[in-house]
RONU-632943 format. One record per residue: residue in one letter; x, y, z of N, C-alpha, C in turn. Coordinates in steps of 0.2 Angstrom, whole numbers, padded with zeros to 4 digits, always signed. Last residue first. Layout:
AXYZXYZXYZ...
//
This chain:
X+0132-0076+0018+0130-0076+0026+0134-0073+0030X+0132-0068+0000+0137-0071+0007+0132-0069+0016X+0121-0074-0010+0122-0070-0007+0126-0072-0002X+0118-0087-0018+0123-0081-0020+0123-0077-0015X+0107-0093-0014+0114-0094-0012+0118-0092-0013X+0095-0084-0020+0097-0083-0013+0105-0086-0011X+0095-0086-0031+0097-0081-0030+0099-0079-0022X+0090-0101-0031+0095-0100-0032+0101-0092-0032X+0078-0097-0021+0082-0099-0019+0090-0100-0023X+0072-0091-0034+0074-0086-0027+0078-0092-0025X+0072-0102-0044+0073-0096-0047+0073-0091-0040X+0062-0111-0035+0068-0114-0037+0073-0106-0041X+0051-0102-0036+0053-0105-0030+0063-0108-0031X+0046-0100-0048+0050-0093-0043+0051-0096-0037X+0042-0113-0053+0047-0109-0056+0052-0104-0052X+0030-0112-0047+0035-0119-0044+0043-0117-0046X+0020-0105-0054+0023-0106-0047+0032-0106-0043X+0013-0108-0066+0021-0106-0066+0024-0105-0059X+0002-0111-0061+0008-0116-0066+0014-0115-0065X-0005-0103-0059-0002-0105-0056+0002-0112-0057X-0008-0088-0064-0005-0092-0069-0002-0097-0061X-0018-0078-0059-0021-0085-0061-0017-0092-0065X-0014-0064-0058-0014-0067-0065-0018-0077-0067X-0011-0070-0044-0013-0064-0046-0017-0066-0052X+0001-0079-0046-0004-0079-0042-0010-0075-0044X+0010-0069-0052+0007-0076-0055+0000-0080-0053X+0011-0059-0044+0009-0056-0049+0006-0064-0051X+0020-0067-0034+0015-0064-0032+0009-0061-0037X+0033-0069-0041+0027-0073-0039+0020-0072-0038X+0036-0057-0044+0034-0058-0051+0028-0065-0047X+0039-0054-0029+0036-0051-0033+0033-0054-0039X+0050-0062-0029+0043-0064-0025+0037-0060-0027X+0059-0055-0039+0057-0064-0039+0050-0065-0036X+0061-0045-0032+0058-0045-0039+0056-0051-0040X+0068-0049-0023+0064-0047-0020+0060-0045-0027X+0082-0053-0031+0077-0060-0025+0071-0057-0026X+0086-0043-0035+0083-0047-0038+0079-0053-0036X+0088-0037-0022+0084-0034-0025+0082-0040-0032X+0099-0045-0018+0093-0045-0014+0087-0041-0018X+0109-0043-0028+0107-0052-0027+0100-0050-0022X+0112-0031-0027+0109-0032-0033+0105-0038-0033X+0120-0029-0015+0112-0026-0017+0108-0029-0021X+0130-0036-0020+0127-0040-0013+0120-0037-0016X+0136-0028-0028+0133-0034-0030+0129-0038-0026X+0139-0017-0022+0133-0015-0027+0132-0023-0028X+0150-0022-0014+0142-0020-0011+0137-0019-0017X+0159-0026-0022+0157-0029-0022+0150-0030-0017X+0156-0015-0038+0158-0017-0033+0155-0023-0028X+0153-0011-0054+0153-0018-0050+0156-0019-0045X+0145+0003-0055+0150+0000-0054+0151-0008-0051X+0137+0004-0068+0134+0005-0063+0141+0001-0060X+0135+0018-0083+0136+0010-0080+0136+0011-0071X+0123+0024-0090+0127+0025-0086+0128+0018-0084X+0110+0025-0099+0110+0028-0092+0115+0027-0086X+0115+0026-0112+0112+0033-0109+0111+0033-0103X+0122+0012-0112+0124+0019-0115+0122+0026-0115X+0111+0004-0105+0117+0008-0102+0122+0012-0104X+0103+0001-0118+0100+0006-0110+0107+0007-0106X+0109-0006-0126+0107+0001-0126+0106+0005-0122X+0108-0018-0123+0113-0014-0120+0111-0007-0121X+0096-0022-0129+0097-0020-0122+0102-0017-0120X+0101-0029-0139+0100-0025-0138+0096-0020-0133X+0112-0041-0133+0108-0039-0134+0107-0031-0136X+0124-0041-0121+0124-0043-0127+0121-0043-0132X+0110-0048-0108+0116-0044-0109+0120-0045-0116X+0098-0052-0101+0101-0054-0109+0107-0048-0113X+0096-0041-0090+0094-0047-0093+0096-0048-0101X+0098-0028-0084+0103-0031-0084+0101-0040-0088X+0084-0022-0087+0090-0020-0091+0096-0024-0091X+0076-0028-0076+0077-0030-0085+0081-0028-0090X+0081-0021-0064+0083-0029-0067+0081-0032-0073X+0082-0009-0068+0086-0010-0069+0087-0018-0070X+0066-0006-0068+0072-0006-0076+0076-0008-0076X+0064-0009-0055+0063-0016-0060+0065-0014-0065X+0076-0002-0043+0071-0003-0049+0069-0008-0053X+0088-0004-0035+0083-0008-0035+0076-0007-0039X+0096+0005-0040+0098-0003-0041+0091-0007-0041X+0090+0015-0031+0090+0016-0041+0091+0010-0043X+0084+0014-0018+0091+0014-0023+0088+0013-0028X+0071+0024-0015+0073+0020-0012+0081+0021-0017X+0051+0028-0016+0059+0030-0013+0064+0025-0013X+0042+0022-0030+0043+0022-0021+0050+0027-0020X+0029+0016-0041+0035+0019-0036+0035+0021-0028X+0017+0008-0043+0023+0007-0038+0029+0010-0037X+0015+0014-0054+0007+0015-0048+0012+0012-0043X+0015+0020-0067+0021+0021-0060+0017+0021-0053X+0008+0021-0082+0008+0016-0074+0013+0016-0070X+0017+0029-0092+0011+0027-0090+0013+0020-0084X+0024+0037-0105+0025+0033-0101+0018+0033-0095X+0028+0043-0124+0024+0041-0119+0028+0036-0115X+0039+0037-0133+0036+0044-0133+0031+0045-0127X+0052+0033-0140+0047+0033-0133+0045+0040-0135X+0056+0026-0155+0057+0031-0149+0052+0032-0145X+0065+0017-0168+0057+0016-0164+0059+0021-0156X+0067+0024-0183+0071+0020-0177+0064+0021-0170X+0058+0034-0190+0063+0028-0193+0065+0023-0190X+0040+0035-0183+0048+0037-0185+0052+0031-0186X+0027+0035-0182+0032+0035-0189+0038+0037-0188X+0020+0031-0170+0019+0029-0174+0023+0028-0180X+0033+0030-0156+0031+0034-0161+0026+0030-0167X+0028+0020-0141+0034+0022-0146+0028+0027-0151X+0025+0020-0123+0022+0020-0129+0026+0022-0136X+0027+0007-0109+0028+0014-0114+0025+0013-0120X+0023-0001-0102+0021+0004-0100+0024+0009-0105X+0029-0014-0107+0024-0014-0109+0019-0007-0105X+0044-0012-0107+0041-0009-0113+0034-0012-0113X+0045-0003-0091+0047-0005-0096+0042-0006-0103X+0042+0002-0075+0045+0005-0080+0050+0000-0086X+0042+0000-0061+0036-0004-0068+0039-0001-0074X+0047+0010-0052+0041+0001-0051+0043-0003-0056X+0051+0023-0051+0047+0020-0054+0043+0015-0055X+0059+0029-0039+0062+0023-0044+0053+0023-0045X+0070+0042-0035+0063+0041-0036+0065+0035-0040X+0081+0040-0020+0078+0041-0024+0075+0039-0028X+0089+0044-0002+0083+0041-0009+0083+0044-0014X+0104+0043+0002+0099+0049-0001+0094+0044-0005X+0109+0032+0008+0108+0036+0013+0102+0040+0009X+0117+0016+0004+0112+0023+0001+0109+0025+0006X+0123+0009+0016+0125+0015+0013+0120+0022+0006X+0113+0001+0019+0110+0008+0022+0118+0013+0018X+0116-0010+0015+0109-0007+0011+0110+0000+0015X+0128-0012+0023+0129-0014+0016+0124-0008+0011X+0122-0014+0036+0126-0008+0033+0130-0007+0027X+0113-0026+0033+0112-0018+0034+0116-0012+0031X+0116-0040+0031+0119-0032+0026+0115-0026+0028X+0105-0045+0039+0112-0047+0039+0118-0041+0036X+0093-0041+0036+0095-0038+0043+0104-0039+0041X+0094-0046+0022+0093-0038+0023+0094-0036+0030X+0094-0061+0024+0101-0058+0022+0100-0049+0022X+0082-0061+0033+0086-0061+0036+0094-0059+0032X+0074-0058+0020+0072-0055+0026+0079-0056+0031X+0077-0071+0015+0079-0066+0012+0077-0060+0017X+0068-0080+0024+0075-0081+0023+0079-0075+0018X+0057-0077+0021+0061-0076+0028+0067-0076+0026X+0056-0080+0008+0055-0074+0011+0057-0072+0018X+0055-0094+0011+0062-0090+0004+0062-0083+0007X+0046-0098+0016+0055-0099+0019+0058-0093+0016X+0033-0099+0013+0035-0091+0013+0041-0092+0014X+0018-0104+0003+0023-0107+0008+0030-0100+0008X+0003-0100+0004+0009-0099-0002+0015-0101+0005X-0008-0094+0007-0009-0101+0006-0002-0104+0005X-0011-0082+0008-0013-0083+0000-0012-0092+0001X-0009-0076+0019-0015-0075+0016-0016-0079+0010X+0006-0080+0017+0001-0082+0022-0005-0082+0020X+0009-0071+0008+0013-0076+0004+0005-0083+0013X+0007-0059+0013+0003-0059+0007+0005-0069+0005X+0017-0060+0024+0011-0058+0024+0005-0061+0019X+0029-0055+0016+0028-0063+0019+0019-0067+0023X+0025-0043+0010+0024-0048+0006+0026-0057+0011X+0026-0038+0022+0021-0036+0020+0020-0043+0013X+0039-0040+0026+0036-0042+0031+0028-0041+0026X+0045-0033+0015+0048-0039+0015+0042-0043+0020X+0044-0020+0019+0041-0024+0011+0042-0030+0010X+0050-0018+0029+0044-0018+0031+0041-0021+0023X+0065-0021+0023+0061-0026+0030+0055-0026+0029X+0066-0010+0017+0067-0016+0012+0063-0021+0017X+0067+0000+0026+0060+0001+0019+0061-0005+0017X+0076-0002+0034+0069-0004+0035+0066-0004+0030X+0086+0000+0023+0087-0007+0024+0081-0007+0028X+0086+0014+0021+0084+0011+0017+0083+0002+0019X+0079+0025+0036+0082+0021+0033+0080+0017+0029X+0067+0032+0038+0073+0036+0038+0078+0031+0037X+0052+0027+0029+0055+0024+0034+0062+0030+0033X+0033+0027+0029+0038+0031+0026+0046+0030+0033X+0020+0018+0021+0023+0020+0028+0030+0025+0025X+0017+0032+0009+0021+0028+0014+0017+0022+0015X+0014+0036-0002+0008+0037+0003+0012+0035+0008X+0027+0031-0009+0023+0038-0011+0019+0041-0005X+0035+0018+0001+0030+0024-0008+0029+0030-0004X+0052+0022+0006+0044+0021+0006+0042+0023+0000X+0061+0034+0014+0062+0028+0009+0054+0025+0009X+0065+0053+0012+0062+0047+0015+0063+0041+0013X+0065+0064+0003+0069+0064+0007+0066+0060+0014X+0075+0062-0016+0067+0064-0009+0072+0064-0002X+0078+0068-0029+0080+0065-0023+0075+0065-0019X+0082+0061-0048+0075+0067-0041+0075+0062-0035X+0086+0052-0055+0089+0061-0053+0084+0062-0047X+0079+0042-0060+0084+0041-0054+0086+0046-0052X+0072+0050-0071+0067+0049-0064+0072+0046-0060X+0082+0051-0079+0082+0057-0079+0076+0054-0071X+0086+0036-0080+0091+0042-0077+0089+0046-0075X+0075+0033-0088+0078+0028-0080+0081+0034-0077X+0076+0039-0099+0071+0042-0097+0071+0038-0089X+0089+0033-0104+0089+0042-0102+0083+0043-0098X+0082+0020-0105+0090+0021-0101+0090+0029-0098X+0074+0022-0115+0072+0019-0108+0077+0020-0104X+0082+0026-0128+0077+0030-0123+0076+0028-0119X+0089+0014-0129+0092+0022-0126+0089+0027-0126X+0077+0006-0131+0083+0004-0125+0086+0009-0124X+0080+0012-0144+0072+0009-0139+0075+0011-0133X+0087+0010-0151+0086+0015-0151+0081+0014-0144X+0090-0002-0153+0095-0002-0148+0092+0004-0148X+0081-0009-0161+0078-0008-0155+0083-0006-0152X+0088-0013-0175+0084-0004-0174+0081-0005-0167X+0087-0025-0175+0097-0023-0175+0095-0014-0173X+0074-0030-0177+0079-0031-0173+0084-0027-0168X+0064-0019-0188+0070-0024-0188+0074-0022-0181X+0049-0014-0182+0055-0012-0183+0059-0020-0184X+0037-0021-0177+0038-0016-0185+0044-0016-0186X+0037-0022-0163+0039-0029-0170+0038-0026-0177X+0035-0012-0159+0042-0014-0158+0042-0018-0164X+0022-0010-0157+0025-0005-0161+0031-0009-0162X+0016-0019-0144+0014-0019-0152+0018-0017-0156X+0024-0016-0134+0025-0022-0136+0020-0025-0142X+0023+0000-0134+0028-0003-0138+0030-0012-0140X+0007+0005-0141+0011+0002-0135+0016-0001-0139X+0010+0020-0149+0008+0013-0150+0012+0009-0145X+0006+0039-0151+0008+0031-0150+0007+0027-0150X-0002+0049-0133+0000+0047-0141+0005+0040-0143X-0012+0043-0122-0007+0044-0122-0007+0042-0129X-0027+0050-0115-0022+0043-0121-0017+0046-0122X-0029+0056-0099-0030+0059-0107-0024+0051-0110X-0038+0049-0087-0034+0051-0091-0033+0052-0098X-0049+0046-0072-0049+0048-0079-0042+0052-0083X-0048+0036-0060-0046+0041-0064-0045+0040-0070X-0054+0026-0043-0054+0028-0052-0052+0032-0055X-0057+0017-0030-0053+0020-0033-0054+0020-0041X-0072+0007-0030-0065+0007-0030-0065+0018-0031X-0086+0007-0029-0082+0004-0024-0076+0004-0025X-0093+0019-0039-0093+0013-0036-0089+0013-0031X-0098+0033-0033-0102+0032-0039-0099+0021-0039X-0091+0035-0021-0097+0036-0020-0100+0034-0025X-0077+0034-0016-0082+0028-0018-0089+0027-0018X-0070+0043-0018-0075+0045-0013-0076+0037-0010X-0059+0047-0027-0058+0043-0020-0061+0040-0017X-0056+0051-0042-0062+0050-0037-0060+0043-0034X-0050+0062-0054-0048+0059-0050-0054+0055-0044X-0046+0069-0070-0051+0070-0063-0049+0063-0060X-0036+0069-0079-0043+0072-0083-0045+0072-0073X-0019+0071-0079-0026+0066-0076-0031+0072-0077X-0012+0066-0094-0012+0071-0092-0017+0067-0087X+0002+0052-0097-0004+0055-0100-0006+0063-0094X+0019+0058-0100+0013+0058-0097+0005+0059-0099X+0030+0067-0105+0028+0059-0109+0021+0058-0105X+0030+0079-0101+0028+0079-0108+0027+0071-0110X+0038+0075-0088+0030+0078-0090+0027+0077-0096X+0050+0070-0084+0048+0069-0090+0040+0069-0091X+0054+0079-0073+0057+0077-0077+0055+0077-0083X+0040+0076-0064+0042+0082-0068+0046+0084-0075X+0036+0067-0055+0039+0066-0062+0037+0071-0067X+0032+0072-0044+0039+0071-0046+0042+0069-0050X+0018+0073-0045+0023+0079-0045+0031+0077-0047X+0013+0060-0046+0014+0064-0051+0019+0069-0050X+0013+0052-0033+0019+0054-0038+0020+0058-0043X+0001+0053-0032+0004+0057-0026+0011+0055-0028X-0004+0043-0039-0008+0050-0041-0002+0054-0036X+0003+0029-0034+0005+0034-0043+0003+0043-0043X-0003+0029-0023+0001+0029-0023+0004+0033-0028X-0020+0027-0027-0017+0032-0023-0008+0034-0024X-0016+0014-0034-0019+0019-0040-0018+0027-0035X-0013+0006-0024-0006+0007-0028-0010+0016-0033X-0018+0001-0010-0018+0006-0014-0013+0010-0018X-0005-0012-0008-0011-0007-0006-0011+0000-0011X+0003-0022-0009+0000-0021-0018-0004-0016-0016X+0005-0032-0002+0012-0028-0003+0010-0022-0010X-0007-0036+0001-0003-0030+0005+0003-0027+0004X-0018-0034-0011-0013-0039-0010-0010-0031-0004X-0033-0033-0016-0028-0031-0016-0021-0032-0010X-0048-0037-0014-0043-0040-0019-0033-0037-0021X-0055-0030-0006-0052-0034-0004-0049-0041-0008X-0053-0018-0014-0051-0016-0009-0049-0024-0007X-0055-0021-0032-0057-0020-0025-0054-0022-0020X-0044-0011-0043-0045-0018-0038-0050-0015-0034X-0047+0004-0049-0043-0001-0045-0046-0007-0045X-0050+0008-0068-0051+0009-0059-0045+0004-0058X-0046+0022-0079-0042+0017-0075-0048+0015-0068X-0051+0027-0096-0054+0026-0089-0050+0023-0083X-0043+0037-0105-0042+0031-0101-0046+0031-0096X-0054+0046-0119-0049+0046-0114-0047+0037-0111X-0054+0055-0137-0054+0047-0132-0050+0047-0126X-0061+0071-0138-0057+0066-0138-0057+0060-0133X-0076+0077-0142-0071+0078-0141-0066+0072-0142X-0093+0068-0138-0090+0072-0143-0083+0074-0139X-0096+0054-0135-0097+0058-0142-0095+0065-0143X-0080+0044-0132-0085+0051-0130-0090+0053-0136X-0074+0031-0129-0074+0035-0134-0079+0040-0131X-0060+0025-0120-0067+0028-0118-0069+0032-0123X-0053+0010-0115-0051+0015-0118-0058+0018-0119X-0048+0007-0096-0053+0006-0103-0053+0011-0106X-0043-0005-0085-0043+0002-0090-0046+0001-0096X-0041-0012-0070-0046-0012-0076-0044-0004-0080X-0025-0014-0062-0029-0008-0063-0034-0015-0069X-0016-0025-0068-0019-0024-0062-0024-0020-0059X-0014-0028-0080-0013-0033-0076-0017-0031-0069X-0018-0023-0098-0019-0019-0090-0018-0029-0088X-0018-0026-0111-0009-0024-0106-0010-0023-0100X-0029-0023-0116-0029-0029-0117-0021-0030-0111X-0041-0013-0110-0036-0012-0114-0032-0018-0111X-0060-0013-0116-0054-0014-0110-0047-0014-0115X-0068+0000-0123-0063-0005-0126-0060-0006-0121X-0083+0009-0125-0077+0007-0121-0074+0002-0122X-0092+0022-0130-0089+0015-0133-0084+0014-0128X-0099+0034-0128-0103+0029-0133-0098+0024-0135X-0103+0046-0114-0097+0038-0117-0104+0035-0124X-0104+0063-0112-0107+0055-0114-0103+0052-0119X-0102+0075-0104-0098+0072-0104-0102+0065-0107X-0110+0085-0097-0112+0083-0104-0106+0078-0108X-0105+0088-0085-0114+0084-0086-0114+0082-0093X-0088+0083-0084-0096+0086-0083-0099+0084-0086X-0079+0072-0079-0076+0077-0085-0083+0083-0088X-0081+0067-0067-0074+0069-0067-0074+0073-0072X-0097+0064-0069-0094+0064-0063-0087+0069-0064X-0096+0058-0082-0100+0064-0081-0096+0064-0074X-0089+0045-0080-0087+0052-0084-0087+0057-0082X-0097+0039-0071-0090+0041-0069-0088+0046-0073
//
């Protein structure tokens, strides 16, 4: 695979899975000669969940749009779709500088992560800036209104909730509050670019600065078109309010409480819910099941019928 994407004289002499990867396999690649890269493959094809398709495709056909904040990116060393040398999707990328932040953070004192959080805020802002001009991932389907983009991800994961064995009400039922406020979800009319995944186990902080600062970002293997509300920064940003968390809305702006932005918010957090379940599944944690069942329904009765 090296030799393949980086040439013939490209030889690995050490690979270290990287212990933060949940869905890709990644692996840190030492070379004998030059610099350590990231190996990433995918899941195999018939491991990969429908609301979860070809996410490794989806990220490579976002790069362009994360222009914005190019300099935090690792760089992509080669690319291979063929499935000629194995069965997945794979790409070779440069390491990003740094220390994942869910290691680097506990260096710092507490009262010094608001610095963190007003990175993550500006660097939310500067990728909710870039407008497209569709709703969907990256590869699509690709839909002219936001409240289908929400349907057909909705249909796709009721889907994944069948194949998997997984009792599915919640998701119909949340399916129907999205036909119900259409004109609610369709007032965002201009998409734009949301991220996925965008938190502190995808960034990278400074080895030696005095206040902990991003310096790298990594895995946007779900972005999509859509409202900025509905990003997963935003629903980790709005968790433990009071915190140093606030930080992220001192650089990325408040968000008005109106009484539509609050309907939005109730369905996009539902639909992160069934997400996280689907992740649990996934991850083998089926303990925690029974948790995101009681945790959507309770988000579900907030929303007016």
């Amino acid at each position: 695979m090296c030799r393949r994407l980086l040439g013939p004289n490209a030889q690995p002499v050490k690979a270290v899975e990287n212990e933060f990867g949940t869905y890709n396999s990644t692996f840190r690649v030492e070379l004998a000669a030059g610099a350590p890269v990231y190996l990433r493959v995918a899941p195999p094809a018939d491991r990969q969940l429908r609301s979860e398709r070809q996410f490794m495709r989806n990220e490579h056909a976002g790069i362009p749009f994360l222009a914005p904040i190019a300099p935090l990116l690792p760089l992509t060393l080669g690319v291979d779709f063929t499935h000629e040398i194995v069965d997945r999707d794979y790409v070779i990328q440069s390491e990003l500088v740094g220390t994942p932040a869910p290691d680097g953070l506990d260096r710092y004192p507490r009262d010094k992560w608001v610095s963190f959080f007003r990175d993550m805020g500006s660097i939310a802002r500067s990728i909710h800036a870039v407008r497209g001009d569709r709703f969907g991932f990256m590869i699509g389907p690709s839909f002219a209104s936001w409240s289908d983009a929400l349907l057909a991800s909705l249909e796709d994961v009721a889907s994944d909730h069948t194949d998997l064995g997984l009792a599915s009400q919640d998701v119909h039922a949340l399916a129907g509050h999205v036909s119900r406020h259409r004109s609610t979800l369709d007032q965002i009319s201009e998409p734009r670019l949301l991220h996925g995944d965008l938190w502190t186990v995808n960034v990278t902080i400074s080895d030696d600065a005095p206040l902990p600062r991003i310096v790298g970002v990594c895995d946007w293997d779900r972005m999509s078109w859509g409202d900025p509300l509905a990003d997963w920064t935003i629903f980790m940003a709005r968790k433990r309010p009071g915190t140093e968390r606030d930080g992220f809305w001192q650089t990325y702006g408040s968000v008005t409480p109106t009484l539509e932005a609050t309907v939005r918010n109730l369905i996009y957090t539902a639909r992160h819910l069934l997400m996280v379940r689907l992740e649990r599944i996934r991850l083998g944690k089926v303990d925690d099941i029974a948790t995101t069942y009681q945790d959507v329904n309770a988000v579900l009765l907030q929303i007016p019928t």
